[in-house]
LOTI-443191 format. One line per field, with one value per residue (C-alpha): z, y, x; residue number from 0. Coordinates in steps of 0.1 Angstrom, whole numbers. Last residue first. Layout:
<sites>
up = (Z_...)
north = (Y_...)
east = (X_...)
num = (NUM_...)
</sites>
This chain:
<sites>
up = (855_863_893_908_912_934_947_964_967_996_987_985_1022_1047_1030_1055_1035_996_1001_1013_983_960_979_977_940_928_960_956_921_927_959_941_921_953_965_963_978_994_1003_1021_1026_1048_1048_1066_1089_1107_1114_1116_1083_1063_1037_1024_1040_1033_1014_1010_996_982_967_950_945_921_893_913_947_966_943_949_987_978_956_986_1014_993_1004_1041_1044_1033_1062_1054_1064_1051_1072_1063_1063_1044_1040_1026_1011_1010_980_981_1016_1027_1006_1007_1048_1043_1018_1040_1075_1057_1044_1079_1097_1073_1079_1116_1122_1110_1145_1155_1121_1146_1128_1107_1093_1084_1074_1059_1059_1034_1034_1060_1084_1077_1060_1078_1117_1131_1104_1114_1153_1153_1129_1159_1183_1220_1243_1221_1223_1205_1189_1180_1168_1187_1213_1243_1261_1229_1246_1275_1259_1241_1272_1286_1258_1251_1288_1281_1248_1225_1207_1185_1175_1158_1151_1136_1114_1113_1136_1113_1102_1099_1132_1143_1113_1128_1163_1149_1135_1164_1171_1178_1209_1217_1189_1198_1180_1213_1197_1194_1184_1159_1148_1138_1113_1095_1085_1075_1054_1040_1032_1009_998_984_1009_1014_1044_1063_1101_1108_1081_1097_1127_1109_1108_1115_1150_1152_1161_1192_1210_1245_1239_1222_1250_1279_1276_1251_1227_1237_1216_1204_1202_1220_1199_1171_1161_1139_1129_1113_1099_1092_1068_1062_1032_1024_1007_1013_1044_1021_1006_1034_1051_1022_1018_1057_1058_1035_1050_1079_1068_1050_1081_1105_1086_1085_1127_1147_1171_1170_1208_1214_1190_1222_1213_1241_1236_1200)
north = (957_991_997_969_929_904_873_846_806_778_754_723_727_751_778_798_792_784_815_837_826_830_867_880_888_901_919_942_944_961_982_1003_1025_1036_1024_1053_1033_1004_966_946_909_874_838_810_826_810_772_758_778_760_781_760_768_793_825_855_884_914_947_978_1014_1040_1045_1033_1050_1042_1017_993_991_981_953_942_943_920_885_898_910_872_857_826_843_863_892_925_952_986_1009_1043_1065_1101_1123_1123_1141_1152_1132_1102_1104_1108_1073_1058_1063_1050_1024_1014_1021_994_967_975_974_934_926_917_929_941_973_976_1008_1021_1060_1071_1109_1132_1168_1183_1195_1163_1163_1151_1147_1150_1125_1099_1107_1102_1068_1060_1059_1074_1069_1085_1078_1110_1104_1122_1103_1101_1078_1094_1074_1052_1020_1034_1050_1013_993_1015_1017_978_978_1001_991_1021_1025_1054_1060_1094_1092_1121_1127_1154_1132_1101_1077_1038_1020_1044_1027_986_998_1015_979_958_945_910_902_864_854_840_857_877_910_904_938_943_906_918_946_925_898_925_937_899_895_928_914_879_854_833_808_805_804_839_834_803_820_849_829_794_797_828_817_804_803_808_820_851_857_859_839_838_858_893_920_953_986_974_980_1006_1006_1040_1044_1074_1076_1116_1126_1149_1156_1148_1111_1080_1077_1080_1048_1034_1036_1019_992_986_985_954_931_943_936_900_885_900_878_845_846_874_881_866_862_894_911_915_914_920_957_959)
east = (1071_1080_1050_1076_1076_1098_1076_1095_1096_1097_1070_1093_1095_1112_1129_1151_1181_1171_1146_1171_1194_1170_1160_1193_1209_1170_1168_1201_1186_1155_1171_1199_1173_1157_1123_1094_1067_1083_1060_1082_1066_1058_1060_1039_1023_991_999_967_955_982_1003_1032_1064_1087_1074_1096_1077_1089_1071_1085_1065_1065_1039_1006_1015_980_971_997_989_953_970_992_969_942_965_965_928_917_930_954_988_1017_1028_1027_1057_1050_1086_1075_1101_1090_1085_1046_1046_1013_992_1010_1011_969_969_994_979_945_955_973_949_924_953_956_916_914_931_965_981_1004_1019_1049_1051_1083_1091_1122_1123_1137_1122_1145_1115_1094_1061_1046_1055_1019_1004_1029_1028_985_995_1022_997_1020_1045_1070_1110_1125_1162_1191_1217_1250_1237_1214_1181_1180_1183_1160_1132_1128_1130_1103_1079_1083_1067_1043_1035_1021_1052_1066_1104_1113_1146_1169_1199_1225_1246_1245_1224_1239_1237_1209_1183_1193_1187_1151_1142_1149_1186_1186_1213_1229_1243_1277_1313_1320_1310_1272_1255_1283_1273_1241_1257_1277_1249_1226_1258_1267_1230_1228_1261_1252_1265_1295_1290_1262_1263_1248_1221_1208_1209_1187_1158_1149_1166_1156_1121_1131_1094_1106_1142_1123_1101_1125_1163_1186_1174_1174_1162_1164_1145_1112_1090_1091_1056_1052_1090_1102_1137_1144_1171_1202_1216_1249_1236_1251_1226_1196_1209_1220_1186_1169_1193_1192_1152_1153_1176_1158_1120_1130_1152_1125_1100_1124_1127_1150_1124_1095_1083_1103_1074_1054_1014_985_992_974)
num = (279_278_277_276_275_274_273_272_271_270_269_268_267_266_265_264_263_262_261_260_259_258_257_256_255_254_253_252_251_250_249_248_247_246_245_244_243_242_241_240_239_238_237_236_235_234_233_232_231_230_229_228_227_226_225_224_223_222_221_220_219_218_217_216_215_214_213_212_211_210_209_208_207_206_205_204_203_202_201_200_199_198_197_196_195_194_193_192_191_190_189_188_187_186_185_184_183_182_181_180_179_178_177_176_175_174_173_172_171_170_169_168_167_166_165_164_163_162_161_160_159_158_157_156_155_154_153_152_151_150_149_148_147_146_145_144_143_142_141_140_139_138_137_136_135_134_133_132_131_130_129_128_127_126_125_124_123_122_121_120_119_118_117_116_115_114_113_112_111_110_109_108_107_106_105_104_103_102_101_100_99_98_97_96_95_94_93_92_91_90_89_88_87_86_85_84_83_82_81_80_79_78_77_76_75_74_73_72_71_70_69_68_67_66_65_64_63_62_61_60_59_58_57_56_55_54_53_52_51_50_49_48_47_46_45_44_43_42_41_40_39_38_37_36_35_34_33_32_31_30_29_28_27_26_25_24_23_22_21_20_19_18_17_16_15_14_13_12_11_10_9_8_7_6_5_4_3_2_1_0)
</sites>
């Protein structure tokens, strides 16, 4: 969908969610010798600025990760997301958001590679540019990131981290994006799978996560941070990770954060979140 800029939402209670989330899965692989491959199929536009442009407009991170920034003590999968933004803001004032691929480079090393996707041309060119060289390899492509996916699979080192986080513009992106998954799952079954969705009152968003579930029945990991009450005027009111394949570590890294995620970005008495696995 070109009409939509993620700048407008940068940094709000949803981003919170997805990075907290994407870190713990790209430190895990990142602990291990072996190298890995972080595949994103709607990269955007790499980070953010959010004092002035799109972001400043709507001020979504106000709700979100600011809140996190001038919290106290925090549970340490917050404390590391925490961490890593203010590396992108050294003078102590948040001023940068760092987009999902930023948040991958920060933590793969040499050996690794990005392969960052986005239709946008004006995301496209802010993206090529921020990882124009860096000590990870990267390649910026101009093109569908479901056409990349299925061209990329399975990877040459045979651990990749792939996120999809697509519009949801239109009622298309959810059925692409079942149908991305069920072919990537086919090509490589060993691969982690990071699934973002938002939360809103259509009827393909509540179904996405039971048709996710049965595309990996015995191995996935979902998470959902709700914090307002869901109102059809207001459109998203909360929003979840879906992971096939999650490592050990991430269950309980998400059991010590999400209460105190909800208590901070929660916004009326029907704050709450949804942790449940293929185990359960």
């Amino acid at each position: 969908m070109l009409g939509y800029r993620h700048a407008f939402h940068a940094g709000n209670h949803a981003d919170v969610l997805k990075h907290v989330v994407l870190l713990q899965l790209v430190d895990y692989l990142a602990a291990k010798d072996k190298p890995f491959w972080y595949i994103d199929t709607h990269a955007g536009a790499g980070r953010y600025t959010l004092t002035q442009g799109y972001a400043a407009e709507q001020r979504e991170y106000v709700g979100g990760v600011e809140k996190l920034w001038n919290a106290g003590v925090l549970p340490e999968a917050l404390a590391r997301y925490v961490e890593l933004v203010r590396t992108l803001n050294p003078h102590h004032r948040l001023k940068y958001y760092p987009g999902s691929p930023w948040i991958a480079r920060a933590r793969m090393r040499p050996q690794d590679r990005l392969w960052l996707h986005e239709l946008h041309p004006a995301d496209y060119a802010l993206l090529e540019q921020e990882f124009a060289s860096g000590p990870v390899p990267a390649r910026v492509c101009g093109e569908d990131g479901y056409a990349g996916l299925k061209a990329l699979l399975p990877p040459e080192p045979r651990r990749a981290l792939v996120l999809i986080d697509p519009s949801y513009e239109v009622r298309e992106d959810y059925v692409r994006l079942i149908d991305a998954l069920k072919q990537a799952l086919r090509r490589f079954a060993t691969g982690v799978y990071m699934v973002w969705y938002p939360m809103i009152p259509r009827r393909e968003s509540r179904e996405l996560p039971a048709r996710l579930a049965t595309l990996a029945p015995e191995r996935w990991l979902r998470a959902e941070l709700v914090v307002r009450a869901a109102d059809a005027a207001h459109g998203l009111y909360g929003s979840g990770v879906f992971v096939v394949n999650p490592p050990f570590t991430l269950r309980s890294a998400l059991a010590e954060s999400l209460p105190r995620l909800t208590m901070l970005l929660g916004l009326d008495r029907h704050a709450t979140f949804t942790l449940e696995g293929s185990a359960d």
